[in-house]
MARBA-457509 format. One record per residue (C-alpha): z, x, y negated; residue in three letters. Coordinates in steps of 0.25 Angstrom, whole numbers, plus 5000, padded with zeros to 4 digits. Layout:
BEGIN
ZXYALA...
This chain:
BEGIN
598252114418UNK597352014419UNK595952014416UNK595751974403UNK597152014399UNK597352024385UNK596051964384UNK596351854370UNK595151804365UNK594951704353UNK594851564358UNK593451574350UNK592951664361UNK592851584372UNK591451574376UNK591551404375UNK592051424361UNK590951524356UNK589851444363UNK590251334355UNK590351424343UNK589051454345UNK588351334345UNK589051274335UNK588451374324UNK587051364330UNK587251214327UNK587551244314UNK586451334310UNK585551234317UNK586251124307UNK586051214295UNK584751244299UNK584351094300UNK585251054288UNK583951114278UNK582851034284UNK583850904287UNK584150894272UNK582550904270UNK582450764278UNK583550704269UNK583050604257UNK581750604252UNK580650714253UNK579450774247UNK578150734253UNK577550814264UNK576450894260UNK575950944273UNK576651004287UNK576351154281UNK577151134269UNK578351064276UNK578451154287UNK578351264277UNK579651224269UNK580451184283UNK580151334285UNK580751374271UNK582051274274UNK582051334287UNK582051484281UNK583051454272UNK584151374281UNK583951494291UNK584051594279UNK585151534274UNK586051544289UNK585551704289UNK586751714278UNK587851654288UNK587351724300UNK587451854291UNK588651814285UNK589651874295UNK590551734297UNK591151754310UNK591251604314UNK589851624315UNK589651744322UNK590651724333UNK590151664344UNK588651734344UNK589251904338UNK588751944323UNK587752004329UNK587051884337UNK587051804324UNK586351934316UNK585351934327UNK585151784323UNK585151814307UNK584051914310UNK583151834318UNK583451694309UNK583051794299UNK581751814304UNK581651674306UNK582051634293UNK580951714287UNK579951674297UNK580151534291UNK579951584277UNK578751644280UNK578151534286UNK578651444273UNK577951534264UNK576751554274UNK576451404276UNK576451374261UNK575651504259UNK574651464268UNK574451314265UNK575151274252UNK574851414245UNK574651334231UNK576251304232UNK576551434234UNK576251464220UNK575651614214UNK576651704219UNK576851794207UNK578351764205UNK578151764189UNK577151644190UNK577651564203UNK578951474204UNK580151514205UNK580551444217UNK579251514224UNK579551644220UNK581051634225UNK580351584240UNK579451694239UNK580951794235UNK581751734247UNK580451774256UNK580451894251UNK581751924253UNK581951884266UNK580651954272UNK581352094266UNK582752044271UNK582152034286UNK581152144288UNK582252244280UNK583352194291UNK582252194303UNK581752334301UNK582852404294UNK583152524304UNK581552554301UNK581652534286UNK582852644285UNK583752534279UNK585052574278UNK585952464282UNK586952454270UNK585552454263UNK584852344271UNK586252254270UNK586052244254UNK584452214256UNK584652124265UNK585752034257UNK585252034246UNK583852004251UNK584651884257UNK585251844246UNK584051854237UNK583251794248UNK584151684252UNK584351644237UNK582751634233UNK582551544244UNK583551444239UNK583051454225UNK581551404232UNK582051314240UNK582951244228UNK581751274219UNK580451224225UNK581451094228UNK580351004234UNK581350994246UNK582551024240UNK582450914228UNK583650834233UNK585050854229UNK585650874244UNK584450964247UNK584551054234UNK586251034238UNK586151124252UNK585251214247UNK586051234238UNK587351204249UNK586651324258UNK586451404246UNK588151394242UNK588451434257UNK587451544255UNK588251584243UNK589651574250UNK589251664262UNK588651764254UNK590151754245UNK590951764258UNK590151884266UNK589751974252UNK591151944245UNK592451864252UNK592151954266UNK592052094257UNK593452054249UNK593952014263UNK593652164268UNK594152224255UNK595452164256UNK595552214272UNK595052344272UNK595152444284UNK595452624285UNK594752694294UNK595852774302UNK595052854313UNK593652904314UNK593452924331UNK592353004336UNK591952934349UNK590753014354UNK589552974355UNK589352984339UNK590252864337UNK591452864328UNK592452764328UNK593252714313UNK594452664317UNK594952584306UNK596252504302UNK596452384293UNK597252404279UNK597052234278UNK596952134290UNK596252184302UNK595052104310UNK595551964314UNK595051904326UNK594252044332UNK593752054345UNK593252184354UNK591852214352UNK591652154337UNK591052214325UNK591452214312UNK590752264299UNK591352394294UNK591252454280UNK591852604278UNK592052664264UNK591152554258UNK591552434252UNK591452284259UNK590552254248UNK589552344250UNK588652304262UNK588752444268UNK589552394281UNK589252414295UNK589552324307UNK590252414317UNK590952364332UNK592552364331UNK592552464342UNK594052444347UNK594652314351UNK595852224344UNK596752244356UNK596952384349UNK597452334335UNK596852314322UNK596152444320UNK594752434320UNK593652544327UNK592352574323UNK591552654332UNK590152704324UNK589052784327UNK588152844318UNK586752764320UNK586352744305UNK586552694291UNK588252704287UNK588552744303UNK588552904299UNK589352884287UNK590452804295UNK590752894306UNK591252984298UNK592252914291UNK593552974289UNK594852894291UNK595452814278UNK594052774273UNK594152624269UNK593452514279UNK593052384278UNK593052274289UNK592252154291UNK592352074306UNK592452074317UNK591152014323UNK590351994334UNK590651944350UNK590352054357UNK591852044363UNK592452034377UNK593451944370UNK592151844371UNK592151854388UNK593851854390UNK593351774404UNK592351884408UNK592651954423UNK592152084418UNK591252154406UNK589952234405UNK589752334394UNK588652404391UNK588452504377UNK587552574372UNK587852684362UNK588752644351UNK588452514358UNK589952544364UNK590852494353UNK591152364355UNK591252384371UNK592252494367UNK592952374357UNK592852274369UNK593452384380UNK594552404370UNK595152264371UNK594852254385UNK595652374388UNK596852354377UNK596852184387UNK597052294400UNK595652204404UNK595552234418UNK594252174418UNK592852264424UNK592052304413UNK590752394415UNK590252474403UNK588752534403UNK588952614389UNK587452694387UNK587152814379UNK585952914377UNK586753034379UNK588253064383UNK588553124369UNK588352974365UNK589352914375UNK590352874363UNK591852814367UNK591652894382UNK593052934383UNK593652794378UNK592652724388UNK593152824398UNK594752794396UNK594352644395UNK593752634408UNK595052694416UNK595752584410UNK594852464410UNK594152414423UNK592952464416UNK591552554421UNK590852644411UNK589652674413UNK589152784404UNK587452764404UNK586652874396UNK585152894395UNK585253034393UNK586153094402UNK586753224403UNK586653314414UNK587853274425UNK587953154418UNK588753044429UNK588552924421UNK587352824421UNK585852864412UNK584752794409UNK584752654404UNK585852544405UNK584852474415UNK585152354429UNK585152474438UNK586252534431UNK586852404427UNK586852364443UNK587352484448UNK588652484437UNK588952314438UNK589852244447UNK588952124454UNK589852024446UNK589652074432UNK588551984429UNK589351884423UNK590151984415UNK589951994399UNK589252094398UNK589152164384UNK588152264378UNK588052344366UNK587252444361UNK585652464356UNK584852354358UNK583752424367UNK584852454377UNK585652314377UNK584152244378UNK584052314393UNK585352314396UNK585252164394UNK583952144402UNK584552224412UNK585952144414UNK584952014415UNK584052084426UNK585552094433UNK585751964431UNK586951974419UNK586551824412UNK586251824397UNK587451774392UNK588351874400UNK587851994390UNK588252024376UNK587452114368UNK588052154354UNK586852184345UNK586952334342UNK586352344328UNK586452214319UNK585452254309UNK
């Protein structure tokens, strides 16, 4: 067989295609970040009273366009996600976030410091309305990102955090327009009241489709769990088969967001790597290890239990390099699953293909999908190299790090240019990334999928 036999990707794949993707939604945030301030140079405007208080509400109109695009990039729409993976554009919601409140912060702070009387007393039974709702949305949004920054050390459980956090959003994102429609000193025209309100009706229709059509979507294609696999290493895999439509459009190496015995409507979901690929049919595998919050509950979930689907996501796919003359891997703990997703479909293709996989544990008790990995390699022109950092005695594998010597003494000279695709914690994928750059492995040639979302 040839190379790349079997090998089909969507025509939307191709890097051309993608790149294009890409730059045409950062085009469009750009235009729909500009849009606020372009309708504020339309018709007439209120007298500048000094620099401070005009650059004090470009911050607040700046705030709020960047709050108001924090819904789509949350919003799980896969024409947006596609070219960057979901996780690249939650990176971006989190740091926009902190951006977006930055600018707040500074809107309140400049009229706090210099224009102090139009602030008004701050006793929400005595000041205006329109205040009070400003000083709400600020409220809000300082609670909605230091809950989701430091949530691990707040002990928040994530199904908890889910609720805070959109309905901190919601309450947030609703105060701010009520101050910005209510103050009105920029705002007074009819085409300026008419997108605020325009931004607010979107506001209102993603909210419909991602909390109501997408949950009646799942309700009407719901999914059985029909195996529970232990596959060492404390991870379980939940294979589960469709009693509706299957995924549409699913490629190795994708996630998807996975509710068990819970209602789509209930926020208690968890996003989870399809561990197997489409070449194998239309069921879907799980493969969970018990780290925290619902994880402990789901491994132990007994066949027939209900299940409900919500994907697939993400680009950490080999179907995204069809062209590539070979493929690095490198995993770190339960790191391994979309690896295992993505050498499924390369092996169901007969790829003939070198791949080299670095897979890195702390122990060999924690080495999960050993025996699959082994049976893989005697039929894939793959090398596994097994790395632990604490080593039993008479082990013949690699310990330590994942490091440029042990990545030098396992490459071929002309894998540079190969994709090469990491997964795991993000300590270890941080050097492993500074290590393929100190060999020379260009920037764009590495794929890291981000190992914890939230």
């Amino acid at each position: 067989m040839s190379k790349d036999a079997g090998t089909h990707p969507h025509a939307a794949d191709r890097p051309v295609l993608v790149r294009l993707h890409a730059l045409a939604l950062i085009a469009l945030a750009a235009a729909a970040l500009a849009l606020p301030f372009m309708m504020l140079m339309r018709g007439a405007r209120p007298p500048s009273i000094d620099l401070a208080w005009d650059f004090s509400v470009g911050l607040g109109f700046g705030a709020l366009g960047l709050i108001a695009l924090q819904f789509a990039l949350t919003g799980r729409l896969r024409w947006l996600t596609h070219p960057f993976g979901a996780d690249i554009v939650y990176l971006a919601h989190r740091y926009l976030s902190w951006a977006a409140l930055g600018l707040m912060l500074g809107h309140f702070g400049i009229f706090y410091i210099w224009h102090q009387p139009a602030l008004g007393v701050l006793n929400p039974l005595q000041a205006p309305w329109e205040l009070t709702a400003g000083r709400l949305a600020l409220l809000c949004f300082i609670v909605l990102v230091l809950t989701s920054q430091f949530r691990k050390w707040l002990h928040l459980p994530f199904e908890h955090w889910r609720v805070i956090h959109l309905s901190l959003a919601i309450i947030g994102f609703a105060a701010a327009i009520a101050h910005v429609l209510g103050v009105g000193r920029f705002t007074a025209d009819t085409d300026k009241r008419l997108l605020w309100l325009g931004v607010t009706a979107g506001w209102l229709l993603l909210l419909a489709w991602t909390r109501l059509v997408v949950p009646w979507l799942q309700t009407r294609n719901p999914w059985r769990v029909v195996a529970n696999r232990d596959e060492g290493g404390g991870v379980h895999t939940l294979e589960l088969a469709p009693e509706g439509r299957g995924l549409t459009r699913w490629k190795p190496g994708q996630f998807a967001w996975l509710a068990i015995d819970r209602s789509p409507w209930s926020l208690k979901e968890h996003p989870f790597t399809i561990s197997t690929a489409p070449d194998r049919g239309g069921n879907l595998s799980f493969s969970i290890k018990p780290l925290g919050d619902d994880t402990r509950r789901l491994i132990h979930t007994a066949p027939g239990t209900r299940a409900y689907v919500h994907g697939p996501f993400g680009a950490f796919s080999v179907d995204r390099e069809a062209d590539a003359p070979g493929f690095v891997m490198i995993a770190g703990g339960v790191g391994i699953t979309p690896i295992i997703s993505n050498l499924h479909a390369l092996l169901e293709r007969g790829d003939t293909r070198p791949i080299v996989l670095f897979y890195a544990n702390s122990q060999e008790e924690d080495i999960a999908f050993r025996a699959e990995l082994e049976d893989i390699r005697d039929s894939l022109d793959l090398t596994l190299v097994l790395v632990l950092e604490d080593p039993p005695e008479g082990w013949q594998g690699e310990s330590g790090y994942i490091d440029d010597a042990l990545l030098s003494r396992h490459l071929p000279a002309d894998s540079r240019d190969w994709p090469h695709l990491l997964c795991g914690p993000a300590p270890m994928t941080e050097a492993v990334t500074k290590a393929l750059r100190d060999l020379g492995v260009a920037p764009h040639r590495i794929d890291s999928e981000i190992f914890d979302l939230v």
